[in-house]
C-alpha positions as CSV (number, residue, x, y, z in Angstrom):
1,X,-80.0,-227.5,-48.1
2,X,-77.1,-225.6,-49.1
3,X,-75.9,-221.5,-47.4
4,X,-77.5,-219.8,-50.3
5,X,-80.7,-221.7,-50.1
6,X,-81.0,-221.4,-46.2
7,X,-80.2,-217.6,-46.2
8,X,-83.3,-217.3,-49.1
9,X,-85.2,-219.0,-47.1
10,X,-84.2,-216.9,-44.2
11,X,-84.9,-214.1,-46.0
12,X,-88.1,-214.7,-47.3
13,X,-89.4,-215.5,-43.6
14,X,-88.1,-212.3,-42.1
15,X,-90.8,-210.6,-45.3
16,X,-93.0,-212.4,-44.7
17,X,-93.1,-211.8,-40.7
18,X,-92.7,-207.6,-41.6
19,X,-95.6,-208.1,-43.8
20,X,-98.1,-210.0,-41.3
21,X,-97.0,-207.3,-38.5
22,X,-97.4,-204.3,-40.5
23,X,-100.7,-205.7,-41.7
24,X,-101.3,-206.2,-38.1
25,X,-100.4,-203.0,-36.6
26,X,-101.6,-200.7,-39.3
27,X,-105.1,-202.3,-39.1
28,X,-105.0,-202.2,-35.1
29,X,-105.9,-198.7,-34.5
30,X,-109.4,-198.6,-36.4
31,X,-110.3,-201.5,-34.5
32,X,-108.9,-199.6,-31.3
33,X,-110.9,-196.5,-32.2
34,X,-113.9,-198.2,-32.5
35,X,-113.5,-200.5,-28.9
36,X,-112.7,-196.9,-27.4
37,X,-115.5,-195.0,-28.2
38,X,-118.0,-197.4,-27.3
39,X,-116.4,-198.6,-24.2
40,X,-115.5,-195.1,-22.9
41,X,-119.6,-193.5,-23.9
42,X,-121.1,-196.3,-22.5
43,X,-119.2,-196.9,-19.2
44,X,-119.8,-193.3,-18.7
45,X,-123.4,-193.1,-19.5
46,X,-123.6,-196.6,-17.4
47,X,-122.1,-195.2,-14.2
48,X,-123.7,-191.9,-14.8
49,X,-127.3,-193.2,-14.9
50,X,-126.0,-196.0,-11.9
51,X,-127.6,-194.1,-9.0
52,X,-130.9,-194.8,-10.4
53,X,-130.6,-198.3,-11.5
54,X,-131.1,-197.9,-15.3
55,X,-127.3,-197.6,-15.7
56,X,-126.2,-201.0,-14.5
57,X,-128.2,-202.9,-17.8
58,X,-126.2,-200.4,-19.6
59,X,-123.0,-201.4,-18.3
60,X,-123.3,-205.3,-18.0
61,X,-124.5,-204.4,-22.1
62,X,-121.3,-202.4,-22.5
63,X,-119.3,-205.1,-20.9
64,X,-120.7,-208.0,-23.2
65,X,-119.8,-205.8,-26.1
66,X,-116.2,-205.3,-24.8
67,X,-115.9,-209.0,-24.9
68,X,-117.2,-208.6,-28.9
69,X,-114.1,-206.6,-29.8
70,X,-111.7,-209.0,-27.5
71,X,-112.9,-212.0,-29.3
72,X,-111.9,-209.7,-32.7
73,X,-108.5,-209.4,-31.0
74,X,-107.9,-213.0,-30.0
75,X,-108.9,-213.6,-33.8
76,X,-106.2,-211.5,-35.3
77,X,-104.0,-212.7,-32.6
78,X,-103.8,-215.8,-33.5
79,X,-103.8,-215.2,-37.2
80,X,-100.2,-213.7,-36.2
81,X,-99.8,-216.8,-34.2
82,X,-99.7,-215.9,-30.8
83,X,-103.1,-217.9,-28.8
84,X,-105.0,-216.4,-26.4
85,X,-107.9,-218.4,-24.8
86,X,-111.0,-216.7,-24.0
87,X,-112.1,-217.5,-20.1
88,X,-115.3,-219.1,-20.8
89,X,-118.6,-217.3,-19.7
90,X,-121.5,-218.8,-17.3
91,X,-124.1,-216.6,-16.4
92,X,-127.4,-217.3,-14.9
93,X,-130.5,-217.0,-17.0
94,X,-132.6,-215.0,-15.2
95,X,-132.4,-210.9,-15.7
96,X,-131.0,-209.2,-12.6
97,X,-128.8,-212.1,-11.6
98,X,-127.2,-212.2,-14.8
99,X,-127.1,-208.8,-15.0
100,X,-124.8,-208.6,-11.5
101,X,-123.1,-211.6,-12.0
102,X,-121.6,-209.8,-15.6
103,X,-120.8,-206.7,-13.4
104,X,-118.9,-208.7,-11.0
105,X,-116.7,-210.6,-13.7
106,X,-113.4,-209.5,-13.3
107,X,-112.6,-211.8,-17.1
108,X,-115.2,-208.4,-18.8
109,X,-113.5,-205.5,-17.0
110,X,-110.2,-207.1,-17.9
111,X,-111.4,-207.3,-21.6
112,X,-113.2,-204.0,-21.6
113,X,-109.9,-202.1,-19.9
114,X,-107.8,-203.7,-22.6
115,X,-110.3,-202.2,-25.4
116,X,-109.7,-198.8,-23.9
117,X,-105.7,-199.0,-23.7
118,X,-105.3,-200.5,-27.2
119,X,-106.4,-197.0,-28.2
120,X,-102.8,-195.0,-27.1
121,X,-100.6,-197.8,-27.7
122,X,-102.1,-198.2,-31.1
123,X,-101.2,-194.4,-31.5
124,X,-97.9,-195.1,-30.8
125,X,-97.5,-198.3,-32.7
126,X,-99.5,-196.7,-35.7
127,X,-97.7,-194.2,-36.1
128,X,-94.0,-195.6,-35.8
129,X,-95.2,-198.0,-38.4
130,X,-96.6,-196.1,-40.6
131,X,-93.8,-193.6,-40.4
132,X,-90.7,-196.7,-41.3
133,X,-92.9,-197.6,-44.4
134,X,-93.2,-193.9,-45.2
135,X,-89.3,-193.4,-45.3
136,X,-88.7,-196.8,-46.8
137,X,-90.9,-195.5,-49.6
138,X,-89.9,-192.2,-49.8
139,X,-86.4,-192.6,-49.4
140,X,-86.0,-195.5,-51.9
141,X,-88.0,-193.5,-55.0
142,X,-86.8,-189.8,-53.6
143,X,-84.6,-190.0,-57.0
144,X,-87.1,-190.7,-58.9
145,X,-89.5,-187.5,-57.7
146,X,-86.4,-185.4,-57.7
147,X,-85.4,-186.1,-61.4
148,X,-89.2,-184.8,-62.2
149,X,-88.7,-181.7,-60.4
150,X,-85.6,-181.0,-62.0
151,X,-86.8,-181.8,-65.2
152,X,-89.5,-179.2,-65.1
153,X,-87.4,-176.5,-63.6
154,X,-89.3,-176.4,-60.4
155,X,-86.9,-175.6,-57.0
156,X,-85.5,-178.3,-55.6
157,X,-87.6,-180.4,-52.9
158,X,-87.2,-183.2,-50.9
159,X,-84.2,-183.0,-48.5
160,X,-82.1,-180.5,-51.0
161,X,-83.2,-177.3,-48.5
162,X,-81.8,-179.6,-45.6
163,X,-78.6,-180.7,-46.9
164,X,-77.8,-177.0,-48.3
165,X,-78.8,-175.6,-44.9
166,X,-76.5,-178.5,-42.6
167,X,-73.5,-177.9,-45.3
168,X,-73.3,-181.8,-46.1
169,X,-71.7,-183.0,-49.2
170,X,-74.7,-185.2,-50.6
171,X,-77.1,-184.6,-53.2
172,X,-81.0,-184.9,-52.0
173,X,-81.4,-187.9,-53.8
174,X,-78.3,-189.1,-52.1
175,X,-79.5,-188.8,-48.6
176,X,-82.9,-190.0,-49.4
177,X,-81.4,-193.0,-51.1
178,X,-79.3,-193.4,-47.7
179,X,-82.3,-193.2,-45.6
180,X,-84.2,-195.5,-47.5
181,X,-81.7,-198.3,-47.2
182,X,-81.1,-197.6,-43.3
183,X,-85.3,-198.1,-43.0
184,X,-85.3,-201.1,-44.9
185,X,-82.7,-202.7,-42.8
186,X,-84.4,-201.4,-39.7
187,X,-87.8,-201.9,-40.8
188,X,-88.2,-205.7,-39.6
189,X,-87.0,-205.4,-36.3
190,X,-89.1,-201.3,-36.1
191,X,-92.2,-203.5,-37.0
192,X,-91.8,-206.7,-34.6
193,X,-90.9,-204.6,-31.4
194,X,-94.4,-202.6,-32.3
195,X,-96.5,-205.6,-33.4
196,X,-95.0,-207.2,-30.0
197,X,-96.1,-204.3,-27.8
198,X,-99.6,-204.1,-29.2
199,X,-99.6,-208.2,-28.9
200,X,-98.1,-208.0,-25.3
201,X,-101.0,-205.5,-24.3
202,X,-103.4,-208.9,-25.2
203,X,-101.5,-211.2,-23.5
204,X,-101.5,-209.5,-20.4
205,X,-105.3,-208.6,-20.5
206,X,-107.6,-211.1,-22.7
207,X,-105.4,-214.1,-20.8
208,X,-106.7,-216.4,-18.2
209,X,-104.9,-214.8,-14.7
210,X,-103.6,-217.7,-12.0
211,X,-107.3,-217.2,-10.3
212,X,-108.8,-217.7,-13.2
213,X,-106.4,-220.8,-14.7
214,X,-107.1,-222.5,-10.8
215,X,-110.4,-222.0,-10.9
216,X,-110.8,-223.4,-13.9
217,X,-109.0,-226.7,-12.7
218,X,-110.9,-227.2,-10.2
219,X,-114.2,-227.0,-12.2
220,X,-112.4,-229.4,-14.5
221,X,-111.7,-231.8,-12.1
222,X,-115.1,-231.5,-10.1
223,X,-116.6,-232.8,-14.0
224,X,-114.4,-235.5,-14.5
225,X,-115.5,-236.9,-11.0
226,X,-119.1,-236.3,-11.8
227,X,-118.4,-238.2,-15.0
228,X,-117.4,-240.2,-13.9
229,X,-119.8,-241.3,-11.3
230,X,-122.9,-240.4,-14.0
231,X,-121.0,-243.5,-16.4
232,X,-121.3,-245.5,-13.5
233,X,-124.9,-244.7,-12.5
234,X,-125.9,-245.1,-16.6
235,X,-124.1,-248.0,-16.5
236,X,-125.9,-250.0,-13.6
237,X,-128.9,-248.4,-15.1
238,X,-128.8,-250.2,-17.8
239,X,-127.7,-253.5,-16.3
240,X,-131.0,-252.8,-13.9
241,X,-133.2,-252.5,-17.1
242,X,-131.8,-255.3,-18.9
243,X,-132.3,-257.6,-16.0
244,X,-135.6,-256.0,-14.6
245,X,-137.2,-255.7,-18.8
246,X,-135.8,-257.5,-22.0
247,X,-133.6,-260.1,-19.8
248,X,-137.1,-261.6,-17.6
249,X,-139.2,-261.3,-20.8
250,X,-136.5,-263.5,-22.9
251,X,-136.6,-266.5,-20.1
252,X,-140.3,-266.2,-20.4
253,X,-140.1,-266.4,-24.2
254,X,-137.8,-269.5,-24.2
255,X,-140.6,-271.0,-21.8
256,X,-143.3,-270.3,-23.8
257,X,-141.3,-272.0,-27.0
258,X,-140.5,-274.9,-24.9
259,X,-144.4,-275.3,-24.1
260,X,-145.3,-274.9,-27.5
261,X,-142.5,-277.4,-28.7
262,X,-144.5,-280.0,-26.3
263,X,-148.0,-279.2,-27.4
264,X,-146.8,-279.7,-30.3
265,X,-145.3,-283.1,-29.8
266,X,-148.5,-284.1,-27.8
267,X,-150.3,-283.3,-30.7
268,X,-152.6,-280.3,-29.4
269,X,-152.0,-278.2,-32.6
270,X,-154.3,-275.7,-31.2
271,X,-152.9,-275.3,-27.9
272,X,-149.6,-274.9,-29.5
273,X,-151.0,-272.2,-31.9
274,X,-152.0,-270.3,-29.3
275,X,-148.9,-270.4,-27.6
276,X,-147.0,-269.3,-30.8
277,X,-149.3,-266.2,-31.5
278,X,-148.6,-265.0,-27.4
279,X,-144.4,-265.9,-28.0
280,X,-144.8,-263.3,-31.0
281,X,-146.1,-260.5,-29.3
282,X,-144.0,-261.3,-26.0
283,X,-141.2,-260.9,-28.5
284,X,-143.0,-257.5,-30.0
285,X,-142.6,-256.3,-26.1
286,X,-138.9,-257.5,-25.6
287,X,-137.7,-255.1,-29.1
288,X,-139.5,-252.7,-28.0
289,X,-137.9,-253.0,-24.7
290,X,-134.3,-253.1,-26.0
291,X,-135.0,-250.1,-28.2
292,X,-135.8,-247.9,-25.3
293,X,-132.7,-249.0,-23.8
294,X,-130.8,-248.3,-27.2
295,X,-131.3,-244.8,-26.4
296,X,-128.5,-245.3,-23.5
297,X,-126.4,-245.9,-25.8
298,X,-124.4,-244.4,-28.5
299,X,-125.9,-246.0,-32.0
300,X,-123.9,-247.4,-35.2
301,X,-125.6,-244.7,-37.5
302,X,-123.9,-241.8,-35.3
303,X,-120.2,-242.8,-35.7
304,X,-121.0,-244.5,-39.6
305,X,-122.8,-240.9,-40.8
306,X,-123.0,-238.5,-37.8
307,X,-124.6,-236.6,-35.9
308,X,-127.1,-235.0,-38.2
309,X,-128.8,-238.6,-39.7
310,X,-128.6,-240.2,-36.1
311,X,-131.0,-237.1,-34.7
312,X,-133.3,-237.8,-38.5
313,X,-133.8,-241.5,-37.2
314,X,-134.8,-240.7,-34.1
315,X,-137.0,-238.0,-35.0
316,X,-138.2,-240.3,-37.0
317,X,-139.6,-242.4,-34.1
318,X,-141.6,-239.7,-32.5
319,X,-145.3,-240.0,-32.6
320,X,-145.2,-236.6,-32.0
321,X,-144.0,-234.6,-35.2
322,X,-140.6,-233.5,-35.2
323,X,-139.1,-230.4,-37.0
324,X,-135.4,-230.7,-37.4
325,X,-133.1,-227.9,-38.3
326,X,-129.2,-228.7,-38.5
327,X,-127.2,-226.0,-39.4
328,X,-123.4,-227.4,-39.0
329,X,-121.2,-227.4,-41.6
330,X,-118.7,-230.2,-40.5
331,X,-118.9,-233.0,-38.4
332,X,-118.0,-232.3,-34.5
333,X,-116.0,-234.4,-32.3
334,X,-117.0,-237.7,-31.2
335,X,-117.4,-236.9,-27.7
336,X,-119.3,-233.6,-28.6
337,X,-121.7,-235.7,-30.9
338,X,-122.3,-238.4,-28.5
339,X,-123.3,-236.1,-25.9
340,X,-125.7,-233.8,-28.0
341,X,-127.1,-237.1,-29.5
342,X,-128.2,-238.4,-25.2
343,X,-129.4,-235.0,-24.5
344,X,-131.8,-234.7,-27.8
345,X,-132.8,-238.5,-26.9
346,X,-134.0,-237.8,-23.2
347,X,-135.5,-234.4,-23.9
348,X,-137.8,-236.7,-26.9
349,X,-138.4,-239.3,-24.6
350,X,-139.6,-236.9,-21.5
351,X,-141.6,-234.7,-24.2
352,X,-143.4,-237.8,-25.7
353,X,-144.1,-239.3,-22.1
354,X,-145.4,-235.8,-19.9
355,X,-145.4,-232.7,-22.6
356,X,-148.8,-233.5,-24.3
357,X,-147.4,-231.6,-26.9
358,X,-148.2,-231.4,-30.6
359,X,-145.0,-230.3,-32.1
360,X,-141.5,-230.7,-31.3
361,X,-138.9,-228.8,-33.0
362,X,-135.1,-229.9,-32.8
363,X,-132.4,-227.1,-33.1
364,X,-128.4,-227.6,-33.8
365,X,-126.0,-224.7,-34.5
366,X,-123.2,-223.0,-33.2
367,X,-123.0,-220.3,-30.8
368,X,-120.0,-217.8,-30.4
369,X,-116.7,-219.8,-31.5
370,X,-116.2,-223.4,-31.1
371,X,-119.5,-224.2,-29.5
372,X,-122.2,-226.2,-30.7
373,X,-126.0,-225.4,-29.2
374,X,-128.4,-228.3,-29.2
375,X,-132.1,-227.2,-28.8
376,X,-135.2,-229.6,-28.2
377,X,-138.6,-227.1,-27.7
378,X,-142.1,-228.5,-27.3
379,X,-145.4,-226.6,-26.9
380,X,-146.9,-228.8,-24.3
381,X,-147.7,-228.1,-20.8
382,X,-144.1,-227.7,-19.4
383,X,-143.1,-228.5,-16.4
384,X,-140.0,-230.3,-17.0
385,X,-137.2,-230.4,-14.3
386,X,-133.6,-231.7,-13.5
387,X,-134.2,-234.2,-10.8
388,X,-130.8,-235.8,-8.8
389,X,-130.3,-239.2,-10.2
390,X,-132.4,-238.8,-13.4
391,X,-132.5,-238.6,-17.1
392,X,-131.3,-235.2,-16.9
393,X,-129.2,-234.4,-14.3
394,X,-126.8,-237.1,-15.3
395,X,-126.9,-235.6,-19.1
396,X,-126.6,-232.4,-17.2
397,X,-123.0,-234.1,-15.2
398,X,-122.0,-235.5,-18.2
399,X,-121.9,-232.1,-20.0
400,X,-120.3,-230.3,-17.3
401,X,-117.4,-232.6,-17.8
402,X,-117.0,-232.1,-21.4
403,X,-117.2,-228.0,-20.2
404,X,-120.6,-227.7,-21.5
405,X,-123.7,-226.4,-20.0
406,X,-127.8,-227.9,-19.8
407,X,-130.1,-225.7,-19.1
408,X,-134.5,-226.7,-18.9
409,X,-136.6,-223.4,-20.2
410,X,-140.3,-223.4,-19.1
411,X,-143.2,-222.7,-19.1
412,X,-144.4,-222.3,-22.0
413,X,-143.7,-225.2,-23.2
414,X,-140.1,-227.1,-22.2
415,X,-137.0,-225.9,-23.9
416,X,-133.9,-228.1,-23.4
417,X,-130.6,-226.4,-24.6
418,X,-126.9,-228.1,-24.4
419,X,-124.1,-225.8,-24.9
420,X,-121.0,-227.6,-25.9
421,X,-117.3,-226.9,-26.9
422,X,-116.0,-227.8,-30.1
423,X,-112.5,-229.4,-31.1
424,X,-111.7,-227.3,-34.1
425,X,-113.9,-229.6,-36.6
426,X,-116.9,-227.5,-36.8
């Protein structure tokens, strides 16, 4: 690439980057003016109506809105380009806990205090940007607004009163020509130091702190143990059932075959018959078996045409009738898929087994950004619980270390939800 090609190039970046920052800036302080008006009413009326317990709903409501207008922020972040992860959310399910677990998250007050300062630096940042464009503007087509004046006799405007009044040698259209060309010049570097400061307010507010980051390494790593330690328990599951089911009922069905193979050589047709007809439902019993089992493990249909026709087919094996409703656009992630595939297969298998149910309805969307909700509701008796070392509480370990979450809703009924992240396909 030759100089003059480079410096185009160069040039039509540094446009481009004083377009996206104006666009950023100028568009910051409605957003900011909204965030502060509801934050500052309802923290007020929150703490005012505190000493009688009504006001503490109205805070932990105030603070899960505050989190609305960061996630608004993070999006128009990183449509600038700069990333800012949101510190992911776990809250119990029942009221009063979750409502003092969201008052004592420091991640909400963070958010909500930035959604209160991004009001007077946006004033700021606003208005210096506003003001560059306005002299860029003004100054470049002064000539042209002094010409009409002129032209219809009116009294000189613009900076004509200034320049008689400070004695300088210039015309008006003159010094506005001048200060237009100085605010073009200046206007990229006017324009990044604001975008930067409003930008550097979100950094330092709607990031993960150190607590935060080692906390959330530890949780990390506490998952990837119990993952794997729930592969190993599925695994020897497995190997139990094979041995203990399908594997004993196979030896039998060779022995059976072998007997039959002798009647038949001794000539007792009948005999042999009757061995054949018991060798054919033994071998009913043994798919049967290894279906069951299949359920353990990933099938062919979920990686050849994903997750949506692997949860059809095995809908379609409930004697119970299943409603499915499957609301994702694109395909998620493999590991995402797998996982939401085990959890709608064990929460089948335990309704068709204990629930006594008549209807069954399957659920899979997303929730917030980047993470996909799988929900499997009966109407039977309920009841349903996550006991160590079973069906659910190693779905529920295997989630966790994907830094998902499985929670069992009931009575009435049994409601088993999976929340799971997301990588960017959905």
């Amino acid at each position: 690439m030759n100089t003059s090609s480079q410096e185009t190039q160069k040039f039509r970046e540094i446009v481009q980057r004083t377009m996206t920052d104006s666009g950023y800036v100028l568009a910051t302080f409605p957003f900011a003016l909204a965030s502060f008006i509801v934050l500052v009413t309802g923290i007020s009326l929150g703490v005012g109506l505190a000493v009688i317990w009504v006001g503490l709903p109205i805070l932990a409501g105030v603070l899960i809105g505050g989190r609305a207008f960061a996630r608004l922020e993070r999006l128009r972040l990183s449509r600038r380009g700069t990333v800012v992860t949101e510190v992911p959310l776990e809250l119990p399910t029942r009221q009063w806990p979750r409502i003092l677990a969201t008052l004592r998250n420091k991640d909400l007050w963070r958010e909500a205090l930035h959604g209160v300062l991004a009001l007077p630096v946006s004033i700021l940042t606003w208005s210096l940007t506003l003001a560059w464009w306005a002299m860029v503007i003004g100054g470049l087509t002064g000539w042209i607004w002094e010409n009409i004046t002129h032209h219809y006799g009116a009294e000189a405007s613009g900076a004509g009163p200034l320049m008689r009044l400070l004695g300088w040698p210039l015309t008006a259209w003159q010094f506005d020509l001048i200060v237009g060309v100085v605010s073009v010049l200046t206007l990229p570097w006017v324009v990044r130091a604001c975008a930067s400061m409003q930008a550097g307010l979100g950094r330092a507010l709607l990031s993960q702190d150190r607590e935060s980051l080692e906390s959330r390494v530890e949780q990390l790593s506490q998952a990837r143990d119990q993952l794997s330690k729930a592969e190993a328990v599925g695994l020897r599951r497995v190997e139990r059932d094979l041995h203990d089911g399908p594997q004993q009922s196979l030896i039998r069905l060779g022995m059976d075959l072998a007997s039959a193979q002798r009647r038949l050589a001794e000539g007792d047709v009948a005999a042999a018959a009757e061995l054949l007809d018991q060798t054919r439902h033994l071998n009913d019993s043994v798919i049967a078996d290894l279906r069951a089992l299949s359920r353990n493990i990933a099938p062919p249909v979920l990686a050849e045409r994903g997750l949506a026709a692997a949860l059809t087919a095995v809908a379609a094996t409930s004697p119970i009738p299943v409603s499915l409703r499957y609301t994702l656009i694109d395909e998620p992630d493999e590991a995402t898929a797998t996982a939401a595939y085990f959890v709608a297969c064990e929460a089948l298998a335990n309704a068709i087994k204990y629930s006594r149910a008549s209807q069954i309805n399957i659920t899979v969307g997303l929730q917030g950004a980047g993470r996909l909700a799988l929900s499997v509701a009966d109407d039977g008796i309920g009841g349903a619980v996550s006991i160590p070392g079973h069906g659910l509480a190693g779905l529920s370990e295997r989630i966790a270390a994907l830094d998902g979450r499985l929670t069992v809703g009931g009575p009435p009924g049994t409601t088993v939800t999976a929340v799971l992240p997301v990588s960017g396909t959905v």
